[in-house]
matplotlib code that plots the C-alpha trace (Angstrom):
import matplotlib.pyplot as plt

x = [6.0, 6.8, 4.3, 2.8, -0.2, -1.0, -3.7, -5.2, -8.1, -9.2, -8.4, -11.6, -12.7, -16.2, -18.3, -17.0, -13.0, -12.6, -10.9, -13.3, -12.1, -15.0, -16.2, -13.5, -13.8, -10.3, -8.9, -6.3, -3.8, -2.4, 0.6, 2.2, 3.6, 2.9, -1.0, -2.6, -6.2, -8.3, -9.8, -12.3, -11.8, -15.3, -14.2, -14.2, -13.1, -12.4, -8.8, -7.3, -8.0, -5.6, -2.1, -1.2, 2.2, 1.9, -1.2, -3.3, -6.1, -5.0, -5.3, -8.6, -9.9, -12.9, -13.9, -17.5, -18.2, -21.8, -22.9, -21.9, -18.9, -15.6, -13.1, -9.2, -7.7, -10.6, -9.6, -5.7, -6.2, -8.1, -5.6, -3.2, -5.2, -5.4, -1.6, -0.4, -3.8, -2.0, 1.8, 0.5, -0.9, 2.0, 3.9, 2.5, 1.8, 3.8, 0.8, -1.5, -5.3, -7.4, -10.8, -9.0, -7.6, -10.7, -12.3, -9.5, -10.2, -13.6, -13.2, -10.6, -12.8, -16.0, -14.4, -12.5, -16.3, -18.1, -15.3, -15.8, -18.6, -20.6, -18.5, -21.8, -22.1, -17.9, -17.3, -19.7, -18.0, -14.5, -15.3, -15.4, -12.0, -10.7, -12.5, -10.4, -7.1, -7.8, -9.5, -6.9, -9.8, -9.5, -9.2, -12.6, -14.2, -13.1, -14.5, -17.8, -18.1, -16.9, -19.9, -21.9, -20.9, -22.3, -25.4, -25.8, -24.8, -27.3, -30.1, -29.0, -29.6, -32.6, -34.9, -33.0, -31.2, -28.3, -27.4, -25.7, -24.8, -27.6, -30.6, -29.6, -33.0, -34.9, -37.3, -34.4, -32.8, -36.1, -36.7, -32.9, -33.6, -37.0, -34.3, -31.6, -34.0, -37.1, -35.3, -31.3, -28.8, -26.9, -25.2, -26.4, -25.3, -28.1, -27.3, -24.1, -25.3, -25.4, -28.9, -29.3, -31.5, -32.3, -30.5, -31.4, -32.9, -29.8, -27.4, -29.4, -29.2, -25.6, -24.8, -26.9, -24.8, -21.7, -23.5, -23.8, -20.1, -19.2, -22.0, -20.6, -16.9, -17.9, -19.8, -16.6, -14.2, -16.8, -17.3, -13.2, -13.6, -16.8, -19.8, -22.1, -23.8, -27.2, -27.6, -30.3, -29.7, -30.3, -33.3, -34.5, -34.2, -33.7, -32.7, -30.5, -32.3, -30.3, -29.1, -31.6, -30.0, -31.9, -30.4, -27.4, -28.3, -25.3, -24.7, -24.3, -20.8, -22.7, -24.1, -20.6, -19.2, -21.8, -20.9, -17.0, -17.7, -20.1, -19.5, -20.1, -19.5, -19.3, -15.0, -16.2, -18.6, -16.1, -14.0, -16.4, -17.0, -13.4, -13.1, -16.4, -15.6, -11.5, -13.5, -16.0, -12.7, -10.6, -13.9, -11.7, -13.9, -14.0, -12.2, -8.7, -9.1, -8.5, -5.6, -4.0, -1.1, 1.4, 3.4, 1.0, 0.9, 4.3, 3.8, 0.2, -1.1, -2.5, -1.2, -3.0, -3.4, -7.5, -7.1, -10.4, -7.8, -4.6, -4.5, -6.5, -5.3, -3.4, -4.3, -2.5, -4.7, -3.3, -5.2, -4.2, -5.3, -7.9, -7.5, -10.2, -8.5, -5.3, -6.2, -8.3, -5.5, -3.5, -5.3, -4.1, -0.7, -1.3, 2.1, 1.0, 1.2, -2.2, -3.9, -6.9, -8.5, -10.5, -13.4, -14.8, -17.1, -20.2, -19.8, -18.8, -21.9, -24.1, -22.6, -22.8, -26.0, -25.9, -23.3, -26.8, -29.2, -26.7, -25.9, -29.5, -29.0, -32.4, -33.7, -36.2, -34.6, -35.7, -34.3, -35.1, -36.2, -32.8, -35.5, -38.9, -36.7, -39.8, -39.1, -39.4, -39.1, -36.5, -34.3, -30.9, -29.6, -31.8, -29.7, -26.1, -23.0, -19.8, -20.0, -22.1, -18.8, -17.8, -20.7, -20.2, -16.7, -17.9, -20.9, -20.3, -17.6, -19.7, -20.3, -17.9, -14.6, -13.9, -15.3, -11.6, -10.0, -12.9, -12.1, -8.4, -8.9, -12.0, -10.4, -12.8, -11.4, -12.2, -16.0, -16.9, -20.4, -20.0, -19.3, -23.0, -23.7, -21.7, -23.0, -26.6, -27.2, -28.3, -31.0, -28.5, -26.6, -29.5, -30.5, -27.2, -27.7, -30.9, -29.7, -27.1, -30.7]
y = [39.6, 39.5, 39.5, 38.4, 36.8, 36.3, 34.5, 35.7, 36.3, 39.7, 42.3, 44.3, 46.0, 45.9, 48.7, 48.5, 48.9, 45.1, 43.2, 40.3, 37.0, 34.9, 33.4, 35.4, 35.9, 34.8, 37.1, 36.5, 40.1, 40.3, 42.5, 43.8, 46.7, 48.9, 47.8, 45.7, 43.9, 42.4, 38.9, 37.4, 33.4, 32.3, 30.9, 32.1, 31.0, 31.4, 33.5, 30.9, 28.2, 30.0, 29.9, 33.3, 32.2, 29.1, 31.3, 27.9, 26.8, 24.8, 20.5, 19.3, 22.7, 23.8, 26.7, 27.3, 28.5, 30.2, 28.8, 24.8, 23.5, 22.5, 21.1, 22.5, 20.5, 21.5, 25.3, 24.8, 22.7, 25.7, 28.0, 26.3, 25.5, 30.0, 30.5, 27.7, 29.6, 33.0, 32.3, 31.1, 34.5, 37.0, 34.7, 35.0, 38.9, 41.7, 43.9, 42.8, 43.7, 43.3, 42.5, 39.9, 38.4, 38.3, 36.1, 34.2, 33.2, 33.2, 30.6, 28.8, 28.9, 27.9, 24.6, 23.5, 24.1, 21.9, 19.6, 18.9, 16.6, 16.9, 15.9, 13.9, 11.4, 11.5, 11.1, 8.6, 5.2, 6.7, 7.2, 3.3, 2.9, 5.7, 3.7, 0.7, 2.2, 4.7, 1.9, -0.8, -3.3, -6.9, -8.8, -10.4, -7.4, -6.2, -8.7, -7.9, -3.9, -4.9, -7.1, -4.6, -2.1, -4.7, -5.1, -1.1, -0.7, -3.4, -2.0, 1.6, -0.2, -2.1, 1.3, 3.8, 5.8, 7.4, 6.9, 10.2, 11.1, 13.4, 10.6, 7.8, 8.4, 6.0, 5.6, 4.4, 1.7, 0.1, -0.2, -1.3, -4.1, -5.4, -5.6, -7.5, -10.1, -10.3, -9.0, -9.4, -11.7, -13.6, -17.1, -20.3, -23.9, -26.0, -29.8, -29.4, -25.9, -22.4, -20.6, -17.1, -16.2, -13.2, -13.2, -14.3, -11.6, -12.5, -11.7, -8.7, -7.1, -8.0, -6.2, -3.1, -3.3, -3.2, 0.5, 1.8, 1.4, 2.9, 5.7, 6.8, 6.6, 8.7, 11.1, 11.8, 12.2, 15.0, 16.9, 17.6, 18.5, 20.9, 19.6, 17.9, 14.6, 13.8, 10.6, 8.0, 5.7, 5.5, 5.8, 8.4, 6.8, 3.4, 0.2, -2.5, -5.2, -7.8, -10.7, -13.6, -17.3, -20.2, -23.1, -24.7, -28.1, -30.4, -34.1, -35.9, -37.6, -40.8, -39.7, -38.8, -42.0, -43.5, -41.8, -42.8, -46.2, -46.4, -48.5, -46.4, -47.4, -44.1, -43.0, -39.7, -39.6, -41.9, -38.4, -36.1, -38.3, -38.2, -34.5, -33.5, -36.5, -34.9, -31.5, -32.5, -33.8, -30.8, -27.4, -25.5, -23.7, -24.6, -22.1, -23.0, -26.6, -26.5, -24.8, -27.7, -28.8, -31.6, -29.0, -28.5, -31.4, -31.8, -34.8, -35.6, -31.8, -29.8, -25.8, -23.2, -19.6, -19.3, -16.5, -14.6, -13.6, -13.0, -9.9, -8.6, -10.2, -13.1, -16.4, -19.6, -22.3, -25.9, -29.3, -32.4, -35.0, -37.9, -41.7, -41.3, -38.1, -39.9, -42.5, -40.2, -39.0, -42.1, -42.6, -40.1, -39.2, -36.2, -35.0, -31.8, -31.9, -31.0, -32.6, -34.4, -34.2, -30.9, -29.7, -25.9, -25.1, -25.1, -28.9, -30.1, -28.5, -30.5, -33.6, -33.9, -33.5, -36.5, -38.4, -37.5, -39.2, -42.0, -42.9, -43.0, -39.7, -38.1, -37.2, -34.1, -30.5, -27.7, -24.8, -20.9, -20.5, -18.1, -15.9, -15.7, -16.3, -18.6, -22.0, -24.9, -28.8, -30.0, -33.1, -32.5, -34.1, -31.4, -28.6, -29.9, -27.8, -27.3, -25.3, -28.3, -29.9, -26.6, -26.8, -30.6, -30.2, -27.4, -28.6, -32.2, -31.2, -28.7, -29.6, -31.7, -29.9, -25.9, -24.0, -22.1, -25.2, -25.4, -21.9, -22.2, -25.4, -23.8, -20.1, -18.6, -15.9, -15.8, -14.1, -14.0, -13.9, -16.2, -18.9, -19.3, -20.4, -23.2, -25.5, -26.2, -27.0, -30.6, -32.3, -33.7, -31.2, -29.4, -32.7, -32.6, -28.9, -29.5, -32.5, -29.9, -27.7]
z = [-22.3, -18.7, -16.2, -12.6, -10.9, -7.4, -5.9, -2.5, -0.9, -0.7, 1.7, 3.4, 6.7, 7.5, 8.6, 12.0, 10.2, 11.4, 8.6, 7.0, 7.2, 6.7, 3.5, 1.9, -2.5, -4.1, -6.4, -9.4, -8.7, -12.4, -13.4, -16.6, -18.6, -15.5, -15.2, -12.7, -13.0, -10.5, -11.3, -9.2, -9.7, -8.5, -5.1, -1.7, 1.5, 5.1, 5.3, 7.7, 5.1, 2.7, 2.5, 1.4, 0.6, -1.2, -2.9, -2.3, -0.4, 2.2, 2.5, 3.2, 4.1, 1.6, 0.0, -1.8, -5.6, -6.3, -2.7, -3.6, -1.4, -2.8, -1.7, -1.5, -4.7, -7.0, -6.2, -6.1, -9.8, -11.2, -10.0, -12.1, -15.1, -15.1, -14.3, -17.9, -19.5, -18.6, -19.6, -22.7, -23.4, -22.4, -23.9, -27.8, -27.2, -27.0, -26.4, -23.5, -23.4, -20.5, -22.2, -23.8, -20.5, -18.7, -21.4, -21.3, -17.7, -18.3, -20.5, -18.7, -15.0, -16.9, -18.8, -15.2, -13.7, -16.3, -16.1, -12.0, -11.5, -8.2, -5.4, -3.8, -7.3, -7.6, -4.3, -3.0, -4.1, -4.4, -0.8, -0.4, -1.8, 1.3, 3.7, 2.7, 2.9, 6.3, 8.9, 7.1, 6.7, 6.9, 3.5, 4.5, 5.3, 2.4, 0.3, 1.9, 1.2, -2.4, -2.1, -0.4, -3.9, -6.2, -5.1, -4.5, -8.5, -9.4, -7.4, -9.1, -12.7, -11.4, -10.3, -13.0, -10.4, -9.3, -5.9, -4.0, -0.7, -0.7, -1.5, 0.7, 2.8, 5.2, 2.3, -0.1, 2.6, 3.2, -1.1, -0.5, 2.0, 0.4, -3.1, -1.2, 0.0, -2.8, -5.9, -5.8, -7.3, -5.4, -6.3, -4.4, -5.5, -6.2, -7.6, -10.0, -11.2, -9.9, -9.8, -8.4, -5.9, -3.5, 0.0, 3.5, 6.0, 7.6, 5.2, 3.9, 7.6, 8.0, 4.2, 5.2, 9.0, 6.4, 4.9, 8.0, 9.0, 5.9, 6.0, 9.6, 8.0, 5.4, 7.6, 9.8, 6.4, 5.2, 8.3, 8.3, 4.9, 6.5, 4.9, 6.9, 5.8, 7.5, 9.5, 7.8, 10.4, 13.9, 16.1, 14.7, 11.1, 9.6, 12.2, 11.2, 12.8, 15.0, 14.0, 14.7, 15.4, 16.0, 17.5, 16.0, 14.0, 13.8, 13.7, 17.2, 18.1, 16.8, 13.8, 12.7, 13.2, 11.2, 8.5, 9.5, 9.3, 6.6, 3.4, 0.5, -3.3, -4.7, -4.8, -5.0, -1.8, -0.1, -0.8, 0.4, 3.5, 5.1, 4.0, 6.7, 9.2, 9.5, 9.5, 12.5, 14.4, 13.5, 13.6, 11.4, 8.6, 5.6, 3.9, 6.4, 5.7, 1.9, 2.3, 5.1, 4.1, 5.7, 7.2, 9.5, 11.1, 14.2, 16.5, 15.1, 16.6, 13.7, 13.9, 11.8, 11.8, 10.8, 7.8, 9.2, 12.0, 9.9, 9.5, 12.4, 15.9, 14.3, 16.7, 16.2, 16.8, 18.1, 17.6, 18.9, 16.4, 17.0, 16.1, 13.3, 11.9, 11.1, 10.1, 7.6, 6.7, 6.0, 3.2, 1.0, 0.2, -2.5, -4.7, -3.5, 0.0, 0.9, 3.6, 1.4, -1.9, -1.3, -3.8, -4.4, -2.1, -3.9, -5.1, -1.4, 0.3, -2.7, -2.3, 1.5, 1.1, -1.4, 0.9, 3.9, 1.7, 1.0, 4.9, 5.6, 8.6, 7.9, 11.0, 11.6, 13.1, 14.0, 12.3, 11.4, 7.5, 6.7, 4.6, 6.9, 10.2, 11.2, 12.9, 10.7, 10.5, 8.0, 7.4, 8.1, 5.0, 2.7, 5.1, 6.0, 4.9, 5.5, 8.7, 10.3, 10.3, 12.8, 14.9, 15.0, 16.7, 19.0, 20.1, 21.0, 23.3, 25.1, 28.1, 29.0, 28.9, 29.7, 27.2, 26.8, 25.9, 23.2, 21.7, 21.8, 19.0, 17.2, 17.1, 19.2, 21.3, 25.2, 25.4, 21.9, 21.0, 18.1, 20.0, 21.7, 18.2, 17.8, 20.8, 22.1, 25.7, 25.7, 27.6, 29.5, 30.8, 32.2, 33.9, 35.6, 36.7, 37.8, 40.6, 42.0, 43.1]

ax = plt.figure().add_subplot(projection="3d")
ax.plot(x, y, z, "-o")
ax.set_aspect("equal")
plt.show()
């Protein structure tokens, strides 16, 4: 049976004989065997937010159904699910009845309505996945909001909720915050096994800084879309807290070539010992100098591009190599062609510690607790890692050559904030400045 439907928003004139063109209802205009019937699909919408001749509601504009939002696609996808619903019918009847019609579509718009979930559960970690692909994010950074998801899903499981864009409140990211640091999961190597504990204040700040970069993405994406999401952050709301750094702890330029010439029985620490010694000589991070390979190496200069800038600003960084470093690395000649005998992560930052104790370098720091951010005394064989090895290389050279030549080995691009980190201004430097008064 032959028939026709168009979908458009209605056509009215208001008291004043001024055609309405806000918050417009959508009807179905359905035509056979010389009658026509008026269906009103539920939606409405502003008239320049419909394309009258594509009969759909236009992309990323939104309508609203019974007073809740929706967005374009949800209205365009019902309008097809009624238009197969509808040639199905005409096309197993000769005879067409209205009453049967409309509960057809009745049907039809009350299954698609079940069917949509709430755009504020759907939407809110789908949104995460958009904010990847929009702002192209860094692999690292990446990494991090994945991380940043993980711990939202198990703090969801831990109180029994649901978390929405509607009850991210104040209340809610201070309960999130006390989790991250007092109740989360997060590995940490300790000995040859892995325990779990909660995070550092300064990691829990820098995942909830991660949040509020998403929160202010997603608040922009909605707004085009015309729904407004409220801002729990801010001054008027909940702070991220800066980042609080104490002073860097790192071995001297003596203390390292201790552990250089140090005899040491243990193969495996004799390892470990000329993988953080070529480290403090090269201040690459850790996670560049496991992937070294010979090819790196041209006229005894090392030449890397440090991954956290690869896909960002990439910077090729140029090291000329010491004495101690090749010779380092004469003693290894791997089928592989990397650089040295390299271990995960977790296992190198255990045994330094191990390879500490052995060498006898002990001596008492001063050092922030990473969880109560209050100064304490510790040995620095209980708290060396990998990134001492960084800190080594930056901060023994402080001082004493231009701090642009410094960055241009460690990676460190001209003003960065990082790099006050790296270096601590020695007693005798500040002797020096104080006989130029």
């Amino acid at each position: 049976m032959k028939y026709n439907v168009i979908f458009a928003p209605e056509k009215r004139k208001d008291k004043q004989g001024d055609l309405i063109i806000n918050n417009v209802p959508i009807f179905a205009d359905i035509r056979f065997a010389g009658t026509r019937m008026f269906y009103f699909t539920g939606f409405r919408i502003d008239a320049d937010k419909f394309d009258n001749k594509a009969q759909k509601a236009k992309r990323e504009s939104t309508g609203n159904e019974g007073g809740r939002k929706v967005r374009y696609n949800v209205i365009n996808d019902r309008f097809g699910l009624m238009r197969a619903s509808l040639e199905l019918y005409f096309q197993s009847v000769e005879v067409a009845d209205k009453k049967k019609i409309k509960a057809l579509l009745d049907d039809v718009c009350k299954k698609a309505q079940q069917q949509v979930p709430e755009a504020d559960e759907a939407e809110f970690y789908a949104m995460f996945e958009k904010y990847h692909d929009v702002c192209n994010l860094s692999k690292g950074r990446k990494v991090k909001i994945k991380v940043v998801i993980n711990h939202l899903k198990r703090y969801e499981a831990t109180r029994g909720l649901k978390i929405t864009f509607d009850n991210i409140t104040v209340d809610l990211l201070r309960d999130f915050e006390y989790y991250l640091m007092n109740e989360s999961t997060s590995p940490k190597a300790k000995s040859d096994t892995v325990v779990y504990k909660p995070v550092s204040i300064t990691t829990a700040h820098n995942l909830i800084a991660l949040f509020r970069a998403y929160w202010n993405f997603a608040r922009k994406e909605l707004k085009r879309q015309g729904i407004e999401l409220h801002q729990p952050f801010g001054s008027e709301g909940y702070q991220v807290p800066a980042e609080i750094y104490g002073q860097p702890v790192y071995i001297t330029a003596a203390e390292r070539d201790i552990l250089f010439c140090a005899e040491i029985e243990s193969e495996r620490l004799q390892r470990v010992r000329d993988i953080f010694v070529f480290q403090c000589l090269i201040g690459t991070r850790v996670g560049d100098l496991c992937k070294l390979t010979k090819e790196n190496i041209q006229n005894n200069t090392l030449t890397y591009i440090p991954r956290k800038t690869k896909e960002g600003k990439p910077v090729t960084v140029s090291v000329p190599l010491h004495n101690k470093a090749l010779e380092i690395l004469s003693r290894y000649d791997l089928p592989d062609g990397r650089l040295l005998p390299f271990i995960t992560d977790q296992r190198y930052n255990v045994y330094l510690k191990e390879l500490f104790r052995e060498v006898g370098i002990n001596r008492i720091v001063t050092r922030l607790n990473p969880n109560t951010k209050e100064p304490e005394q510790v040995r620095i064989c209980d708290i060396v890692s990998s990134h001492m090895a960084r800190r080594a290389f930056v901060g023994n050279l402080y001082g004493k050559v231009d701090n642009g030549i410094i960055g241009s080995m460690s990676g460190h691009v001209p003003g960065s904030k990082a790099f006050a980190r790296y270096y601590d201004v020695s007693k005798d430097l500040q002797q020096e400045a104080i006989s130029k008064l």
